[in-house]
TORMARKE-179577 format. One record per residue: y, x, z of N, C-alpha, C in turn. Coordinates in steps of 0.05 Angstrom, whole numbers, plus 5000, padded with zeros to 4 digits. Example, Ala and Ser with C-alpha at 12.3 -4.5 7.8 and 13.67 -1.06 7.14 Angstrom:
% residues 2
488652645156491052465156493452645156
495552575142497952735143500152585157
This chain:
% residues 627
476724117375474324127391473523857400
470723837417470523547422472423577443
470623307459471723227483470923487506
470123567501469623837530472023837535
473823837517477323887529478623717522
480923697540482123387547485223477546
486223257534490023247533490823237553
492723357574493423147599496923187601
497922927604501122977609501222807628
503622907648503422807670505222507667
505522417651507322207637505721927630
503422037627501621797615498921827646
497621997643495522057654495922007687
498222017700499321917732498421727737
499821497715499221207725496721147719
494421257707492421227711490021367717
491421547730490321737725490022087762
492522157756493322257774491822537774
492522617742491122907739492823017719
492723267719494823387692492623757692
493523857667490924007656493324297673
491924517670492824737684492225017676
493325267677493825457658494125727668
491925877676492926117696490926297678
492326637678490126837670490026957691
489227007709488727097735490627287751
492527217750494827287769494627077795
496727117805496427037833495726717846
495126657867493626397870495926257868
497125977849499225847847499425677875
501725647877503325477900504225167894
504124997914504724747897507524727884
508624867907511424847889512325057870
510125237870510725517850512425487827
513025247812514925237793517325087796
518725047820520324947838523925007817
523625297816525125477801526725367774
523125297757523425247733524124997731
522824817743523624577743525324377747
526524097735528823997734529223907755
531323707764531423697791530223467802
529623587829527723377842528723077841
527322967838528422677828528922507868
531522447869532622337890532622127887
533321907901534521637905537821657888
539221827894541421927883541821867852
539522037842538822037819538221757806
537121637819535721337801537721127804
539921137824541420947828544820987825
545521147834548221237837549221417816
547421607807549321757780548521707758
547121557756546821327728547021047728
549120967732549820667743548820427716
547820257716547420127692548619897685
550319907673552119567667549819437657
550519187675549319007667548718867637
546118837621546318737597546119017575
546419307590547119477569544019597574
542119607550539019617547540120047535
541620007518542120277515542820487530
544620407558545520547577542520617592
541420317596538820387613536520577602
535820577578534820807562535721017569
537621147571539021357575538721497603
538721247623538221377649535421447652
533121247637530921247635528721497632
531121667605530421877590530422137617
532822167631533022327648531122397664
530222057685529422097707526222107693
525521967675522422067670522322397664
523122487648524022677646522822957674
525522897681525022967703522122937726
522522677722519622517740517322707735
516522757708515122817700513823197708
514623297705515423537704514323597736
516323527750515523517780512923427787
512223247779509623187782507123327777
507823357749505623547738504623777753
507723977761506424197778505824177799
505623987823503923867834501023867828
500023787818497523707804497223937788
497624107776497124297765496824467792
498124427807497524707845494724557849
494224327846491724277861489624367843
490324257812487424357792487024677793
489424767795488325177797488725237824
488125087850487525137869487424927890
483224857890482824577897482524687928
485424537937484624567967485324297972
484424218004484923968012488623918018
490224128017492924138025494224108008
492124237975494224107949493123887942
491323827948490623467946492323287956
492823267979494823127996498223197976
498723387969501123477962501423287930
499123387916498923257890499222897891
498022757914497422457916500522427921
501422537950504322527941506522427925
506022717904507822657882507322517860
504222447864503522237846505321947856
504321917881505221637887508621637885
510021847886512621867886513621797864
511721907841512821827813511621557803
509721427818509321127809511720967815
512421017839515020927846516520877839
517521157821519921127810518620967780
516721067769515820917745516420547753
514420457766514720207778517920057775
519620207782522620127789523620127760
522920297741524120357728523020117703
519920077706520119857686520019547697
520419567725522619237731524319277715
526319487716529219417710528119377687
526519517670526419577646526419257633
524219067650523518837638525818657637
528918757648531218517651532218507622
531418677611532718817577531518657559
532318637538531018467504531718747490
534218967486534719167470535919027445
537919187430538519087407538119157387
536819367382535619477365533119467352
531219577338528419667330527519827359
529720057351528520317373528220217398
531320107408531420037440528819797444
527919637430525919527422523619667437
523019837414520419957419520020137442
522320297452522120387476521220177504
522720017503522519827532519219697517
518119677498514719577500514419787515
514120077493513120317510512920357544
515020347557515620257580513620037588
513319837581512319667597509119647596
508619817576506119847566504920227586
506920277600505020517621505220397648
505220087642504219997674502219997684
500319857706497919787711498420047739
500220047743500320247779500319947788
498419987818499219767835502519787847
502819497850506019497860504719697891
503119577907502919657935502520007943
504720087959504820287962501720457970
500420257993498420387989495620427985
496020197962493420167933495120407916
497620527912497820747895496520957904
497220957924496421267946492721327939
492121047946488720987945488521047919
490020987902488221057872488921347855
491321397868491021837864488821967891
489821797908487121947927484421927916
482521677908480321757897480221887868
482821857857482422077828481922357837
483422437861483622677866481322737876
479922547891476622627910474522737892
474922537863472522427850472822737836
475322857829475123057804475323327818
475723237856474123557866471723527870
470323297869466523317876466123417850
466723297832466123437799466523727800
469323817801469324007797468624287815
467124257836466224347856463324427864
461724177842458724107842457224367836
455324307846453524567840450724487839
448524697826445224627822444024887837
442924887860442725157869444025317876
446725277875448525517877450625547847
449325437826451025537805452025187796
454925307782456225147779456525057747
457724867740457524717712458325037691
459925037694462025277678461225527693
460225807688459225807663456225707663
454825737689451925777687449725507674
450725217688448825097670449524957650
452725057643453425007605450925177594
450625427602449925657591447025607595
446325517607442025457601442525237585
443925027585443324807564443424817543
445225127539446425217510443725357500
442225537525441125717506438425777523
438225557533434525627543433425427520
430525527523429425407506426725297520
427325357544424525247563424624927571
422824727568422524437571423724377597
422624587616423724487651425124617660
426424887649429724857657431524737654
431324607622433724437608432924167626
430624147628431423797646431623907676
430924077688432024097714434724077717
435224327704438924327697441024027700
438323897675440223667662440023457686
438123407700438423297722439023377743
439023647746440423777775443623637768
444923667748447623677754448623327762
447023197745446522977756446422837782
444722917788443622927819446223047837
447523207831450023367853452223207850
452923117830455322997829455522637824
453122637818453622297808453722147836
451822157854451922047874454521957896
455122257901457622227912460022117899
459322187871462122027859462321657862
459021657861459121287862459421057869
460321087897461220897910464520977916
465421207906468621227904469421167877
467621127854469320937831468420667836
467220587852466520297842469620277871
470220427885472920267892475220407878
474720597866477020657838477720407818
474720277810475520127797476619917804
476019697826476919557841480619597842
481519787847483519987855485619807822
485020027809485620047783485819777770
483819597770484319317766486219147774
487019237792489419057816491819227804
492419497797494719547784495119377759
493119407740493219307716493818927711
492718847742493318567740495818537751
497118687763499518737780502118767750
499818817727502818947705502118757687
501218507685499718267667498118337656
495918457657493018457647490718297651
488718217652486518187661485718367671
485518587656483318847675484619077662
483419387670484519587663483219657637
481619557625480419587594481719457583
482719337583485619107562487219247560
488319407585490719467586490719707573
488219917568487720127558487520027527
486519837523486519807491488719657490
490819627496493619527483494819697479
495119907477496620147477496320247446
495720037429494820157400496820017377
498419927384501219847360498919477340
497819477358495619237346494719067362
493118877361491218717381489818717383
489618767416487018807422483718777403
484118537401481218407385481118537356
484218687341483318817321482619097321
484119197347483619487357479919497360
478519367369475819307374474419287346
475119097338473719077311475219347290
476719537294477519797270474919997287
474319997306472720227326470020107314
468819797315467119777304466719827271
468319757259468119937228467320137225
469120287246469720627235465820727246
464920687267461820587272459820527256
460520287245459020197220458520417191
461520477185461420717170459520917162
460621157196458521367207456421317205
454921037224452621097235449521127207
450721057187447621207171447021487172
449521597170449921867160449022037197
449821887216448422027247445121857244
445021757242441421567238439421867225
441321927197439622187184439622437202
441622477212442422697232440022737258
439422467268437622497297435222437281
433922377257431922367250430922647245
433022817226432223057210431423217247
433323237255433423347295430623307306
431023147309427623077323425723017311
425723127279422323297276423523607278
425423647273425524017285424224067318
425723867325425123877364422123837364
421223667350417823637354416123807342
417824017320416224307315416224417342
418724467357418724617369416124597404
418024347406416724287439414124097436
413723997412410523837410412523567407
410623307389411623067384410922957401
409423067432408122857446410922847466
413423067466415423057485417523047472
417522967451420223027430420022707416
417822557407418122317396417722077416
418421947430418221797447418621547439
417021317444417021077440419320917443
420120767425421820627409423920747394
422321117383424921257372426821317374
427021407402428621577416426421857420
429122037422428522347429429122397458
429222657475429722647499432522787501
434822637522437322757515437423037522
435923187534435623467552435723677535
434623587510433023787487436123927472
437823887473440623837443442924007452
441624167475443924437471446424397496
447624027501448823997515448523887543
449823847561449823677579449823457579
451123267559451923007553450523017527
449523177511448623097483450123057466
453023147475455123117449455923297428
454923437434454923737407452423847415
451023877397448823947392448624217371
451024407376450824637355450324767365
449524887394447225107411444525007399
443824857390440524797376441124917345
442724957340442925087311440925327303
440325387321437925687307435325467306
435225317320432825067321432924887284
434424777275434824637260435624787233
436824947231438625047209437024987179
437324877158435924837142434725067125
436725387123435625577106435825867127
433925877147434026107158435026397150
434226327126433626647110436926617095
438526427104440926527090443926637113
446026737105447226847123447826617145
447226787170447626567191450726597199
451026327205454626257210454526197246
454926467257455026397287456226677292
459226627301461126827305461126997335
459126767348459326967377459027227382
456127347360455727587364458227817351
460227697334461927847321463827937345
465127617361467227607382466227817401
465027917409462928067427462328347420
461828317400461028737384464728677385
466328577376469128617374470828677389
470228597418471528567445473128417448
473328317435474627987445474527917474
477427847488477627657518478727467512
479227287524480927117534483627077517
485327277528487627277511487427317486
485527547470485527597445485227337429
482827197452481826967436483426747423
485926747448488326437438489526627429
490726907429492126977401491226907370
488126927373487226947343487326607339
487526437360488526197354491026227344
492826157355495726167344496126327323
494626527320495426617283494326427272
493526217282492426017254494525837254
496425777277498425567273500325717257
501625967272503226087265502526177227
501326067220500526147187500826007176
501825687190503325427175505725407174
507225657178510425677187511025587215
509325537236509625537252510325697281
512225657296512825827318510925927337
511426147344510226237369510026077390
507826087399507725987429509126077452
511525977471513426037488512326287499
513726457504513226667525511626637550
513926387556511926267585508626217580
508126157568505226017556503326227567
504626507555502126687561502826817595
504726757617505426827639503826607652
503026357641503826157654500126007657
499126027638497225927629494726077652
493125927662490225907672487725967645
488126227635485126327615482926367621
482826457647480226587660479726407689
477026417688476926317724477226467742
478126497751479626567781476726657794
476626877816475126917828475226887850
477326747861477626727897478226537902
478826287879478225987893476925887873
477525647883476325347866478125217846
477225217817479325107804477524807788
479724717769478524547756478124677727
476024767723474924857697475324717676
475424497679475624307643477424407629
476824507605480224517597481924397579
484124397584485924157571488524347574
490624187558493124187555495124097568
497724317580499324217588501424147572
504124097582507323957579508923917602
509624057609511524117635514423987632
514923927596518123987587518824167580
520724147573523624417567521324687555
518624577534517324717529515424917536
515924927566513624997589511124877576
509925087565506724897553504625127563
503225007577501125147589497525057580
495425237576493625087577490925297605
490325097605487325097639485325147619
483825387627481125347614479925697625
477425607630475325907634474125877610
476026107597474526127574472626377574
470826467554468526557550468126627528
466926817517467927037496464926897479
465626677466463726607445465326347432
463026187403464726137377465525867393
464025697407465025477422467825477431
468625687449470925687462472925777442
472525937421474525977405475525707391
472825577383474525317371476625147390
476025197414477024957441480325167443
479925387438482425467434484625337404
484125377395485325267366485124927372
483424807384483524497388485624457409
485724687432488324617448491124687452
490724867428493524987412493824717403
493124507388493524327376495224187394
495124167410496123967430498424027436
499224337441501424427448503424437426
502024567393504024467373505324247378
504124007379504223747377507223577400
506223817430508123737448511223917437
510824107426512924327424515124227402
513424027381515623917360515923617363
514923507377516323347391518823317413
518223597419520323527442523723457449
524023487423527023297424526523067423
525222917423524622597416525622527458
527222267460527022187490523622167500
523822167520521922277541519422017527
520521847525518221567524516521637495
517621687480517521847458515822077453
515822247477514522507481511622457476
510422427459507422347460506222257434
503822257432502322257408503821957396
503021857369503921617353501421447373
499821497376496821467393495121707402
494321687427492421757440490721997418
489621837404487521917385488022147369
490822047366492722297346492722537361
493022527387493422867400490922977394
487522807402485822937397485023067373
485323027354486122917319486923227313
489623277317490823537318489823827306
488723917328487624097337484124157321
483723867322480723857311481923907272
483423747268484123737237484524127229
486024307246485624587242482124627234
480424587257477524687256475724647233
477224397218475624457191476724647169
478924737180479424947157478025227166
477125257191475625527195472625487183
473125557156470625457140469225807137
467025757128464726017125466726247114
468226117085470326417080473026437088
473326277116475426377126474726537158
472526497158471226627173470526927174
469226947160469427177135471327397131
473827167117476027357116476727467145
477527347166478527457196476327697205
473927747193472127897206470027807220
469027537225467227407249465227337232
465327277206462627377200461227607178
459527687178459028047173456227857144
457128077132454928127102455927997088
454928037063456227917036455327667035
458327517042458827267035458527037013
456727027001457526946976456626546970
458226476963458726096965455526076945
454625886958451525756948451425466959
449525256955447525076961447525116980
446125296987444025377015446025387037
448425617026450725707050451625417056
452325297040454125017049451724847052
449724747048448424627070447724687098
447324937111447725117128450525037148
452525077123454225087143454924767154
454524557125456124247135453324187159
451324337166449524277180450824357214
451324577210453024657237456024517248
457324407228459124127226457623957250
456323827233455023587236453823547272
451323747277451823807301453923747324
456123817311458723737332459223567324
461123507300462923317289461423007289
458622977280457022737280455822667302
455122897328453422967342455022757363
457922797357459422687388460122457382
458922287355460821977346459621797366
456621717373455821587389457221667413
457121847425457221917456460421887462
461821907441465521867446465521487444
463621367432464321067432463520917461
460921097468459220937495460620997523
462121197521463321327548465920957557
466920897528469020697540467820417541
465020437523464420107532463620127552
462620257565461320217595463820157605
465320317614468520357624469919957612
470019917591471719677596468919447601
466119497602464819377616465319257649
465819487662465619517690468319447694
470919477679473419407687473519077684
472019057659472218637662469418457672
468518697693467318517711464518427699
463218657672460718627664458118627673
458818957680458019107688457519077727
456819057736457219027771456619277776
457819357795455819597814453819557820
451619467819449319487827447719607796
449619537775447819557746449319827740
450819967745453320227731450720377728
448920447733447320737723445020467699
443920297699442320237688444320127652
445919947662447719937638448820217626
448720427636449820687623447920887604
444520787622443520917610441520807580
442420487588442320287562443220407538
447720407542448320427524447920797503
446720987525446421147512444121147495
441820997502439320947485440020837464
442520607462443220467444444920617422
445720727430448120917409447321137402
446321407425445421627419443421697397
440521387408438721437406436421667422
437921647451436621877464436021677491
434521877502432621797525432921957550
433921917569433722007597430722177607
430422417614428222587624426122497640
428122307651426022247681427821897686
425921807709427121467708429321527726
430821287731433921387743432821307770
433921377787432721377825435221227842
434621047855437520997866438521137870
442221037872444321177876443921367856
442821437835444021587806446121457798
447421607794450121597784450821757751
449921727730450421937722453821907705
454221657700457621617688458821787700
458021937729459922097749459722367739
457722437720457122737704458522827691
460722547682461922727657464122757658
466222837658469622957670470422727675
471022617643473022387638472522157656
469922067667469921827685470921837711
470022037727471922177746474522197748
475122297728477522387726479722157715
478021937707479621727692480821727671
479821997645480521917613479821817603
481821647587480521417566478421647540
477321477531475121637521475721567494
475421377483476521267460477221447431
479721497451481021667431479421837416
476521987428476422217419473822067399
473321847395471921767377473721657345
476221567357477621537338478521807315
479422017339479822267326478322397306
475622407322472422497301473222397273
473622177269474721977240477822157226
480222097244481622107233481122447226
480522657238481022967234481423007201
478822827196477322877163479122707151
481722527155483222427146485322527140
486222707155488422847159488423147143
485623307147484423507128485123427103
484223167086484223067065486723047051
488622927070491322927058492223177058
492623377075493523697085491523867052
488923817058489023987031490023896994
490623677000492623586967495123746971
495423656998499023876999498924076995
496824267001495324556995494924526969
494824436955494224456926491324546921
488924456943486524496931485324356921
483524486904482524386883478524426894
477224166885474824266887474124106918
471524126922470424026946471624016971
472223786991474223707009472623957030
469724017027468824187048469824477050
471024537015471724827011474624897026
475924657028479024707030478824857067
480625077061482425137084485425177080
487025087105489225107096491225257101
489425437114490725697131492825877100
494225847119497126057112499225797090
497625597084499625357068501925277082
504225357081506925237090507424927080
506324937062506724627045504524447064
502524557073500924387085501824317107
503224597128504024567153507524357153
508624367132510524277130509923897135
508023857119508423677117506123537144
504823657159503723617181506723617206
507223757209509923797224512323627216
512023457200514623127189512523027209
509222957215508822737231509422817253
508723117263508423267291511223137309
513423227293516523217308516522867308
515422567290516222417299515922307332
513422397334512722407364510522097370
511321907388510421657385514021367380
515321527363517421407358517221187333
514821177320514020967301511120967308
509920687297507720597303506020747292
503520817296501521027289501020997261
500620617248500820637220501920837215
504920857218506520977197506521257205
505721357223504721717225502721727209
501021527209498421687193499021657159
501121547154501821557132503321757122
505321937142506922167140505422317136
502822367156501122587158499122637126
498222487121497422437097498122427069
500922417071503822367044502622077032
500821847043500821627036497421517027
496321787041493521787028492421507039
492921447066492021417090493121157109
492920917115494120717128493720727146
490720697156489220677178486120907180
485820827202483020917210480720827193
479621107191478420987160475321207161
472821097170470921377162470421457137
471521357116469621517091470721757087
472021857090473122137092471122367111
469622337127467822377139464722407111
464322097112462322167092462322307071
465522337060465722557044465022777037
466522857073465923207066462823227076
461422997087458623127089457123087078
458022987043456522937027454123137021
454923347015452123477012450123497023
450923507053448823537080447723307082
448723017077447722727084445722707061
446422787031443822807011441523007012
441923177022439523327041437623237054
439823137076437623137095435622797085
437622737078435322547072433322547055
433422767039430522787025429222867037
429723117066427823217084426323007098
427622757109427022597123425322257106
425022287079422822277065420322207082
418621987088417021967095416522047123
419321987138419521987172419821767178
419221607198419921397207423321527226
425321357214427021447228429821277239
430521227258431621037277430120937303
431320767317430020787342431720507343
431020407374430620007377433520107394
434819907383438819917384438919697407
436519487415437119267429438719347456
């Protein structure tokens, strides 16, 4: 799925973070310490010093104690922060900052010692980088406190906000998705705006402040350095592979918002749909952010009159809930030779929203440890959320065969890779695998028309979100190295979306707009990145997975559902964990297809839809002023 849903482990995401994702089907209101039981033991002073003593000089002993207390660290933390996201009160706020700052602490201590080490190995090597590379907590006790306290402020105004009375999830996902009236969609699109950006705005511009002083506190310049070092590369080449993979895409999205906005200007008139310097208006495209644009699909579709590919009305005549819904996920893992999802998972997990408090709706993925895998999400009985199910099963595969790897270990090869996952499944739920499960009705039969149709409903998402996953982090390492000032955060933001999207804001921005504060991840402090990298790699990983499948024929036709050979050889990268550099996962994952980050795999499979549309778009003026 896209970014609507987010990875979160309390391992990475603390030190910068001070949020972890959360997992309830409506049983009882969770407690902070509600998993007290399950969890390892509370991490003491005891613990970090006295029953793991470290000879001096020995980098392997110190690994060892390392493994424990993160471990441990981790875990504890999480359900903390998981009491506050499925029940935002001001008493699990305070409880969560807590154990956040408790576990910087011990993090902090742990990579001093860590830095007295050289290691003698490769591995012991690469662990103590790893280590030194999840710094950027301020040393000062309370610049830590200050920077889980405004993570925690910023992602209850978010998640709390309202337009009238109604809140993001379900009601004005649900008009952006499916009104079709000019001044609901921009009321909407600016009501939500208007509720949350403001208040968020002057608590990140001292977030960021905050966050900079950790990151210079752990040798950085700023916290955008320190976020792009985390890639097994340098910086300056990590920058220039993101601009490639950009360069790539962007003809094939250029045809995408041209063919779009003459549909939009059938619909709403060219005098509100074509706007000077070739931009469209962002309000019009189904989303809140403009990043999937497949709610406009009855708008755009190129062959009306052929079978339509939109499973909601199936999930719905079918009775489909919640649970049915992540079961019929996991029969898609479970059909790669893959295991069941823990018992706990379905006791444990947040499916539905709660009706008697306040939660955090985004949904994402947990990792507790010891296989405790939970995921947070109000889900909703249509084709969107089914994919976000199968995208956050992805995550939990991913944590579940890793988890013998030591704790430092526990985690994607990269960032990018967890997102990657989950999405690389979604292209195998193709028109006839759709079909086959029941979700879509009448005789199916493979054409032109059907597969332009369908790489059209792709595209929507998969192309829809390349711009909007790249602009979310330049702003972000803008404002971290001091580009960007506060006085410019809403005018530079709504630059770079003119610049990338190609889209246009409804109305002019008013002081104190805030809108960077609209969208989870800024709030909430996820790097964004990743999920632009992922968009790339999914169709990389599809590519190699269906040779192992033994298909034959168009990269768009392959699914790989029920291939053990495919899942086999996805699950050699799954279990390495982040224990070799991401090169060499994406080379496992692939059986060698694959070195790096690479878009033509992308243009591939949308070969047919990219020669389309551009004959439609034949005699359009189409692009818009990038300055």
């Amino acid at each position: 799925m896209t970014p609507s849903a987010v990875k979160m482990r309390g391992l990475i995401l603390l030190l910068v973070a001070n949020a972890v994702p959360t997992t309830v089907l409506a049983g009882p209101v969770p407690k902070a310490d509600a998993a007290a039981d399950a969890a390892p033991k509370i991490i003491t002073q005891e613990l970090l010093t006295n029953k793991y003593p470290v000879p001096v000089g020995s980098a392997k002993t110190f690994l060892k104690k390392m493994d424990k207390i993160l471990s441990a660290a981790t875990t504890e933390s999480s359900e903390a922060q998981w009491a506050y996201e499925t029940n935002i009160t001001d008493a699990n706020l305070e409880k969560s900052t807590d154990a956040s700052v408790k576990f910087n602490k011990i993090l902090t201590d742990l990579i001093a010692e860590g830095a007295t080490y050289k290691g003698n190995t490769a591995d012991e090597k690469r662990q103590l980088e790893l280590l030194h590379l999840m710094g950027g907590v301020p040393k000062s006790a309370d610049d830590q406190r200050k920077l889980a306290t405004l993570v925690g402020e910023m992602t209850g105004i978010y998640s709390t906000g309202k337009v009238d009375g109604k809140p993001l999830d379900p009601d004005l996902t649900e008009i952006l998705a499916t009104s079709r009236d000019y001044q609901q969609l921009q009321d909407a699109y600016l009501g939500w705006r208007k509720a949350v950006g403001p208040e968020i705005k002057p608590l990140y511009e001292q977030f960021a402040n905050v966050s900079n002083v950790g990151a210079r506190d752990g040798g950085w310049p700023d916290t955008g350095v320190l976020w792009r070092s985390g890639y097994d590369m340098p910086v300056a080449d990590f920058t220039d592979m993101v601009e490639k993979v950009w360069q790539q895409v962007l003809p094939l999205y250029e045809q995408l918002h041209c063919y779009v906005k003459g549909k939009l200007a059938e619909k709403y008139g060219k005098d509100k749909v074509e706007l000077e310097g070739g931009y469209m208006p962002a309000h019009l495209l189904g989303n809140m952010w403009s990043q999937d644009w497949s709610n406009i699909y009855d708008l755009v579709i190129p062959y009306p009159e052929e079978l339509a590919i939109d499973i909601t009305p199936a999930l719905k005549e079918q009775g489909y809930d919640a649970v049915r819904m992540h079961k019929l996920a996991e029969s898609f893992w479970t059909s790669l030779g893959y295991d069941n999802l823990p018992k706990s998972f379905w006791k444990k997990s947040m499916l539905v929203r709660p009706a008697d408090r306040e939660v955090v709706c985004h949904a994402s993925a947990w990792d507790f440890g010891n296989d405790d895998l939970r995921i947070k999400m109000c889900t909703s009985v249509n084709g969107d959320d089914l994919y976000t199910c199968h995208h956050e099963q992805g995550h939990l595969y991913y944590d579940h065969y890793y988890r013998h790897q030591p704790a430092i270990y526990r985690d994607a090869a990269a960032d990018f890779f967890h997102e990657a996952i989950g999405d690389t499944v979604l292209l195998s739920l193709t028109p006839a695998h759709l079909s086959k499960i029941g979700l879509i009705k009448g005789n199916l039969t493979a054409s032109y028309k059907l597969t332009v149709n369908a790489q059209m409903k792709e595209a929507l998402s998969k192309i829809a979100i390349l711009p909007w996953a790249l602009l979310v982090d330049k702003w972000r390492w803008g404002v971290f190295a001091g580009e960007i000032k506060p006085e410019q955060y809403q005018d530079a933001w709504v630059a770079l979306v003119e610049k990338y999207q190609g889209l246009k804001r409804p109305a002019p921005s008013a002081p104190g707009d805030f809108d960077p504060g609209a969208k989870f991840h800024v709030p909430n402090n996820t790097p964004y990145a990743r999920y632009f990298l992922a968009a790339a790699l999914q169709f990389q990983f599809h590519s190699g997975l269906c040779a192992a499948a033994g298909h034959k024929g168009p990269l768009h036709e392959c699914s790989i559902y029920g291939s053990r050979a495919a899942g086999a050889q996805f699950k050699k990268m799954l279990a390495m964990g982040r224990s070799e550099v991401w090169q060499n996962a994406i080379k496992v994952g692939t059986a060698g297809k694959y070195t790096e980050v690479d878009g033509g795999a992308i243009r591939e499979w949308f070969g047919v839809l990219e020669e389309w549309v551009r004959e439609q778009n034949k005699g359009r003026t189409c692009g818009w002023v990038k300055e």
